[in-house]
Structure formats: structure tokens, C-alpha cells
N, C-alpha and C positions, 0 to 999 in steps of 0.2 A: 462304573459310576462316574470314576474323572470325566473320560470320552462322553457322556451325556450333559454333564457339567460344560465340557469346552464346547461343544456344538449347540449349546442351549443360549451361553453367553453368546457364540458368535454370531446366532439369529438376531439375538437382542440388541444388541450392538450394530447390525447390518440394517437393523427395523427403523431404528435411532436416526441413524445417518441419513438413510435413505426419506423419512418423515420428518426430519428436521424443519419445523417451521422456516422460513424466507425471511421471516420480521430476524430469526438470531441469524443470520448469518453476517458474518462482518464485512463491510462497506467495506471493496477497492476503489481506489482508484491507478488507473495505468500514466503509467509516462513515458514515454521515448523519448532515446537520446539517438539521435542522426545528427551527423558533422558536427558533434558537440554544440548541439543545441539541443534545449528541452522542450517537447513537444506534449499536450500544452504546454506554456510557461508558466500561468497559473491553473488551480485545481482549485475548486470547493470542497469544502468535505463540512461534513453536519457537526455543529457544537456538539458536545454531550458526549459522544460517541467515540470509540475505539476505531480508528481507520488501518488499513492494508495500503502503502502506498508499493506498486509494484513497478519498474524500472526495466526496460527492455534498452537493453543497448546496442545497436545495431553499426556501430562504429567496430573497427579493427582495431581500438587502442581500448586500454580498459579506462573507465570514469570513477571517481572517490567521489560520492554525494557525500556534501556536510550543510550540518546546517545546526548555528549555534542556537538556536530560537526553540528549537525542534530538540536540542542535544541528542544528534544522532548522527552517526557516520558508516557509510559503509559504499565498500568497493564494489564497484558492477564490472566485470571483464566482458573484454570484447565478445560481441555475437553473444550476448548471452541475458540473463537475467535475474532481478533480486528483489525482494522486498525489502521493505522495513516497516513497523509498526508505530501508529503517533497514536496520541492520546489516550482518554478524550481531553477533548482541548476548551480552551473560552473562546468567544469569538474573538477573530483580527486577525492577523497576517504573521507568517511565518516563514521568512524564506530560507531559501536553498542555494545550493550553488556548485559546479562540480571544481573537486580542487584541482583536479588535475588541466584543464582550461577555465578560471574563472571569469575570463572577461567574456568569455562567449555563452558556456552553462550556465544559465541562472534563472532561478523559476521562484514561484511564492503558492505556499499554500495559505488559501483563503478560509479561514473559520469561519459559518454563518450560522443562524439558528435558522436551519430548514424544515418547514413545515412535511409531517408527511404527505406522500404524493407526489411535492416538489422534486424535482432532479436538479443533482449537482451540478453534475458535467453533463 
């Protein structure tokens, strides 16, 4: 009875996933970090809503994104990558900046009310 119980759950669970409506999935957006710079510098991302901002770091030194606006911090190591989660936010401007180069890393997330349809980035 278990073993029909766990393979029953894990169709259901696999149906889930796999049918998961496109409107719930949560909004990324990417950033590159090359020669400590952020690539875009700035991002949109949609008021209202829960973002994924994900961080590829393609440099050999690792980068600390902070960002006081955002209150959120975290380390991206070299060759490698991270997220972090913002919102949902109001619209305006949020920036960023890596601590470990801050005259060079520096980028802004832009909050806009985006109609659907519209693209961010």
C-alpha cells in the first residue's frame, strides 16, 4: 500500500511540474560579470512580482553583490554562478554593485509596471 502511495504521489507531483502553467513561473533575469563589469548594467524587471536575478561570473576572482536598496548580499565565486531573489518591488530604481571592485561593478535594477506581452530585457 506504501509503494502505491509513493509512486502515485510521484506521478502527481511529476504531472505538476511538468504542466505547470508559464504565467507561475518566476521571472529571471541573467547578469554577467566579465572583467568586473556587469553585463547588462541595468535590468527591468516587472513591479508587482517576485524576480530571480541570476549572476554568472565568468571572471577568476570571486564578486560580493550588495546592494543596500535591494537589502541583499551575496558572493558569486569565480567561474561560477548564483542567484538571489528580490521582491515584489514598487516601481524605481534599485542599484547594485560588486564589493569586491566597486568602481568598476555597478548595475541598477529598474522596477517598471509592465504590461503583459511587454519584455523586459
Amino acid at each position: 500500500m506504501i509503494a502505491y502511495f509513493k509512486s502515485s504521489l510521484a506521478i502527481i507531483i511529476g504531472f505538476c511540474v511538468i504542466h505547470t502553467p508559464k504565467a507561475f513561473a518566476l521571472p529571471e533575469v541573467v547578469v554577467e560579470i566579465k572583467d568586473h563589469l556587469f553585463y547588462p548594467q541595468e535590468v527591468v524587471v516587472p513591479a508587482g512580482k517576485k524576480v530571480r536575478l541570476t549572476f554568472v561570473n565568468y571572471d577568476d576572482s570571486p564578486e560580493e553583490i550588495d546592494s543596500f536598496s535591494l537589502n541583499r548580499e551575496k558572493v558569486i565565486f569565480a567561474n561560477s554562478k548564483g542567484s538571489i531573489f528580490i521582491g515584489p518591488l514598487r516601481p524605481g530604481e534599485y542599484p547594485f554593485f560588486g564589493e569586491f571592485h566597486p568602481n568598476s561593478a555597478v548595475g541598477k535594477v529598474i522596477v517598471a509596471d509592465i504590461k503583459e506581452g511587454d519584455h523586459a530585457n
